[in-house]
N, C-alpha and C positions, 0 to 999 in steps of 0.2 A: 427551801431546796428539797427536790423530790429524794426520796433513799429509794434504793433496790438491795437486794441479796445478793446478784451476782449479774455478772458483765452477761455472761450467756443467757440468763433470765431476763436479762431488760431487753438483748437483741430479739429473742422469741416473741415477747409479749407487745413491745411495743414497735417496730421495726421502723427505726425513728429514718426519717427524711434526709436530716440533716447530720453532722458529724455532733455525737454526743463522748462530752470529758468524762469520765471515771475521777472520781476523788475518792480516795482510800484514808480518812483522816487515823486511823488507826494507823498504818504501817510507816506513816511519819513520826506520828509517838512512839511508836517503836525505836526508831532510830534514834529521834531527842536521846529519848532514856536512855540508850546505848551509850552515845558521846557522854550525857552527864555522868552516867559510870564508870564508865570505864577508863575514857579519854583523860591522862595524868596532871589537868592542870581545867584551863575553863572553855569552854565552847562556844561560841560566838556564832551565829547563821549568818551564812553571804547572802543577802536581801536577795542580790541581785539575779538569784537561779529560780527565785520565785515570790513575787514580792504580792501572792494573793493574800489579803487579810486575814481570810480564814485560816490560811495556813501556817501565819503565823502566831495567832491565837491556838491553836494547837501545838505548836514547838513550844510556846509562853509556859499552858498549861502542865507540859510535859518537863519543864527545866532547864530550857532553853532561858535566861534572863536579859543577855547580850547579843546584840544585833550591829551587823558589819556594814554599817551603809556607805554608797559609794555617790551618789548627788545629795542635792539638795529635798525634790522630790521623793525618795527616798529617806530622808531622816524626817520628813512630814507625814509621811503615811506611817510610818513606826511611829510617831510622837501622838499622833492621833488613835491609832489601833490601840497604843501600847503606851500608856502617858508612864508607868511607872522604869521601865524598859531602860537599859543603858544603850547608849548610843555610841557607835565608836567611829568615825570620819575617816576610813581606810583608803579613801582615792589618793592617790598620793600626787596632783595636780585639780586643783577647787579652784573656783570662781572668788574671789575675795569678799563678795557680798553675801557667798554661800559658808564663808567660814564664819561669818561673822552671825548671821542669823542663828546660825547650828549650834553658836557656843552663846549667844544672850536670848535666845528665842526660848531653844528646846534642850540647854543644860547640859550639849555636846561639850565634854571635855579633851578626848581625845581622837589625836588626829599624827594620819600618819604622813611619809615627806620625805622627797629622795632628791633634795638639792638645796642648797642654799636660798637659794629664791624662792622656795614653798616658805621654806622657815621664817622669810621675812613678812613673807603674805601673813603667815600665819598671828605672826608677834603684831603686825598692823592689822589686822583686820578682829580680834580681839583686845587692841586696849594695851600690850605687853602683860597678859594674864601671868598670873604666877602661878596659877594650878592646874597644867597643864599636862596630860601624858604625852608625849611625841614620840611617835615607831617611826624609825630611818628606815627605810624598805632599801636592802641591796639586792643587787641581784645576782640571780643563781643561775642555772643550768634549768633546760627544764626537757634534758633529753630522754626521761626513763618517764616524762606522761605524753599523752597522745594530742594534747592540744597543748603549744608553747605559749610559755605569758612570759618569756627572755627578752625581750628585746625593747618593748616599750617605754618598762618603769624598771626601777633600781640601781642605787647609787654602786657605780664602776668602781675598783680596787683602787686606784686613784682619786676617788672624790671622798672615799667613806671617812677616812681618819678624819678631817677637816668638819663634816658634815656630824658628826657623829660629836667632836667636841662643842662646835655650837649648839647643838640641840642639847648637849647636859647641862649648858649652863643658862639654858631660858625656860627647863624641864622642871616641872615638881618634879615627873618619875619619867626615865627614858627609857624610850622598849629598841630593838630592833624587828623588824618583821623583814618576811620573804615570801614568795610563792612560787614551787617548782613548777607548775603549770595544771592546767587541768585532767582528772584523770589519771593520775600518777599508777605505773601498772607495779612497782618496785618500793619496798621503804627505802631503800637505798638512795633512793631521790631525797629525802630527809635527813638520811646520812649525813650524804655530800651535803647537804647548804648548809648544815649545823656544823660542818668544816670552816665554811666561808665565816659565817656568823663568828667560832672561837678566830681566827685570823683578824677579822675585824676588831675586836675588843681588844684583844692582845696590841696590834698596831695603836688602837687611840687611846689606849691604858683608862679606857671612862668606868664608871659604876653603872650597870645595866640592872636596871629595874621588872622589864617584862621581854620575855623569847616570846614573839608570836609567830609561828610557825605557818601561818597561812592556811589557805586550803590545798584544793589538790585530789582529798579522799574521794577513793574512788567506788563507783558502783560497778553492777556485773550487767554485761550487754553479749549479745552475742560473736564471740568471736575475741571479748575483753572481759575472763573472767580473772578479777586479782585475788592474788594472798587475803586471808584473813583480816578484818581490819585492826586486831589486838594485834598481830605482828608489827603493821605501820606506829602504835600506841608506845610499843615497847621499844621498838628502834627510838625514838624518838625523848622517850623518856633518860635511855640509857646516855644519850647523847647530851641533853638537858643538862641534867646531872653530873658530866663532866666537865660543862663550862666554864669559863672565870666570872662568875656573876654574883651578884647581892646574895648575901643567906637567905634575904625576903625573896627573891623575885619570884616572878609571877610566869606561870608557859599555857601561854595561849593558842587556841587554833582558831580556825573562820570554816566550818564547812557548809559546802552550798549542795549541791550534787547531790552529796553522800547523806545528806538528812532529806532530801524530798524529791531526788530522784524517781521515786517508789511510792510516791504519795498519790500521782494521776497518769491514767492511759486513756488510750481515746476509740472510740469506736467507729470506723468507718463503711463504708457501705462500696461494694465494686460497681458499679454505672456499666462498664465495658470489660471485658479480658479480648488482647489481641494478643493471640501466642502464651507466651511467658510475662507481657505487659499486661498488667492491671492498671485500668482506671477508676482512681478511688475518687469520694467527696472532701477531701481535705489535703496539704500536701506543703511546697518547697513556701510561699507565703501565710500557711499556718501555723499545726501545732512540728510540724516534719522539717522545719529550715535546718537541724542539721543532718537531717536524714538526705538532704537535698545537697546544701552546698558545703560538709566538710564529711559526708560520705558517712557518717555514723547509722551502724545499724542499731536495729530495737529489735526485742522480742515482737513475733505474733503471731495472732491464733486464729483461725477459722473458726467462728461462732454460728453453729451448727448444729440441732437435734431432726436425728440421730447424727452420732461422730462419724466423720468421715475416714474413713481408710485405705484412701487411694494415698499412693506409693507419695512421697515429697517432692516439691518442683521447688528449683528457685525462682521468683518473681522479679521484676522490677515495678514501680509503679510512677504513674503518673498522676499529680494532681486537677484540679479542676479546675483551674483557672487556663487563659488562650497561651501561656508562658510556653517553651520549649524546654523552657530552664525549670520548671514544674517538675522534675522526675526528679525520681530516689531510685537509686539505681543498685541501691541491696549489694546485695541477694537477701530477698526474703525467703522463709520456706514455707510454704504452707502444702495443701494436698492437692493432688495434679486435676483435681475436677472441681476448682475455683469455678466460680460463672455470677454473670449477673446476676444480681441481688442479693448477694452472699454478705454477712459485717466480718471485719477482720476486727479483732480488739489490736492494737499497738500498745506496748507495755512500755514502761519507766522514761515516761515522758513528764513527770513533775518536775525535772530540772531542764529547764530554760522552753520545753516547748512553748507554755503558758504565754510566757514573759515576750516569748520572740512573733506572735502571731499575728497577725495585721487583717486587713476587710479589703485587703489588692482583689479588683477585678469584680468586687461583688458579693465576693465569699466571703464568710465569716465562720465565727464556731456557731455549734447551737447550744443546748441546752446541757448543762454541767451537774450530773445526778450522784450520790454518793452512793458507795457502793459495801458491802460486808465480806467479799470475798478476798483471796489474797492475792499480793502484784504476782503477774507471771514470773519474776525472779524475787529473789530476796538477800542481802546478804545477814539481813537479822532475825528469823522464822526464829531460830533458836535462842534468840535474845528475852530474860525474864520478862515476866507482865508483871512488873512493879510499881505501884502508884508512888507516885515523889509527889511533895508539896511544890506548888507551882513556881515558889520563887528559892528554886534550891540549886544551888552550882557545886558539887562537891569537888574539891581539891585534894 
């Protein structure tokens, strides 16, 4: 893989054709290290915000040891990247032939499950194992983040007692888990479910082994910058802390976002400006799908020598493919004398643009170059540069 020193240095020198990714492996280490410090229990990465290999060999490196996979394909490429790796089976509806491989293949122990009829997939499709962690996922609210994950998965006020006692008595160790949704702009969203959570235990009177709190943590975009992420840590902790749980147990989180949001940006090139509309090389079927279809903005920048200092315009843009449904419709800012040929860098696109990009229409990414400079945002610039041994989880 090619390296550069900085996003505006590779636009200058090479003034690539096609749409070129930025990987910043450094400012995902940064984050790793941040969760394994600071975050008051273990940290677990949601595969699924970016499930490149490299990058997770750099969260590995950095102290990351647990990984939240959600298929089958996913606990194969961790098992392969990452043969020493724990594995945890967070979907909370799997394939029976996917639980079973996960837990006699690749040494998947735990798996989480918001019904009765997971629990049974689960007890069949491993044999009735007896060393098993099971997280009961109920669900929460997930009004205080900007993307809902309420409605799908999680066992109702009415199913958890029932759900909650079968799972302890088929459990080596029983967790409950939650997730208030993506983006969370509030610890208060943490708060609340660790309400839910104490209501749950109290009603099924079980012994709770592991709080897995989910993800959530959020990054800074424009227009969504949150609180600190030690305030989400300390909510969280405070709340922990006064549960009715094991002396042992264990508090776990999953974040996906907030560790490699920051890891890649993407460089693109304007082909057309009409008006206020830019037409870019990349867009709603690449690294932009939600820049396209749930209206999330990113940071960006006019990559430029000399800087430009004409007054800010908002943009929209369009991608490159014949879609109508191609646009991002921002507001971007950049400086009011955009024009053909110009690259714009797009920032903190390491959580889920990667994951979500396809070859619709023709199009594809190009060339993926790592870079030494820093993401256009950050919420860890201030976070120590401390080397940890790679397989460290501090509690």
């Amino acid at each position: 893989m090619h390296k550069h020193h900085s996003a505006l240095g590779l636009a200058i020198a090479h003034r690539p054709v096609q749409p070129v990714t930025l990987i910043r492996p450094h400012a995902a280490s940064r984050a790793a290290r941040f969760f394994v410090e600071k975050f008051p229990g273990r940290s677990m990465y949601a595969v699924k915000a970016n499930p490149s290999p490299e990058l997770i060999r750099v969260l590995w490196e950095s102290g990351i040891t647990h990984f939240d996979v959600a298929s089958i394909a996913e606990v194969r490429l961790v098992a392969r990247t990452l043969p020493e790796a724990t594995l945890c089976f967070m979907h909370p509806v799997k394939a029976e032939e996917a639980i079973a491989e996960a837990y006699f293949t690749h040494g998947v122990r735990v798996f989480s499950l918001d019904s009765l009829e997971e629990l049974d997939k689960i007890m069949r499709a491993t044999n009735g194992a007896a060393d098993l962690t099971l997280c009961v996922r109920i669900r929460v609210s997930s009004d205080l983040s900007k993307l809902s994950l309420a409605s799908k998965f999680g066992a109702g006020p009415g199913e958890t007692k029932a759900l909650l006692i079968a799972a302890r008595q088929a459990a080596d160790a029983l967790g409950i888990c939650f997730h208030v949704g993506s983006q969370a702009m509030s610890p208060d969203a943490y708060a609340q479910a660790m309400e839910r959570v104490r209501t749950a235990i109290v009603e099924a009177g079980v012994t709770v082994d592991v709080v897995d709190v989910g993800g959530g943590f959020p990054s800074s975009y424009p227009g969504m910058e949150p609180p600190p992420l030690e305030r989400y840590f300390a909510t969280i902790h405070r709340a922990f802390e006064s549960l009715p749980v094991s002396y042992s147990s264990e508090l776990w989180c999953e974040p996906g976002r907030a560790l490699c949001a920051e890891y890649s940006s993407l460089i693109v090139r304007v082909e057309r400006r009409r008006g206020d509309e830019l037409y870019i090389n990349d867009g709603a079927y690449g690294a932009l799908f939600d820049a396209a279809h749930i209206g999330w903005r990113f940071p960006v920048r006019l990559l430029r020598e000399p800087e430009s200092h004409a007054k800010p315009v908002e943009y929209s843009f369009y991608g490159p493919t014949c879609d109508d449904l191609d646009h991002m419709a921002g507001p971007f800012e950049l400086p009011a004398d955009v024009r053909a040929g110009d690259y714009i860098e797009i920032g903190m696109l390491g959580a889920y643009g990667s994951a979500m990009r396809t070859a619709f229409n023709g199009f594809g990414s190009g060339e993926t170059i790592e870079v030494a400079d820093e993401p256009m945002t950050s919420l860890y610039e201030s976070a120590p540069e401390r080397e940890l041994p790679a397989n460290v989880v501090t509690l």
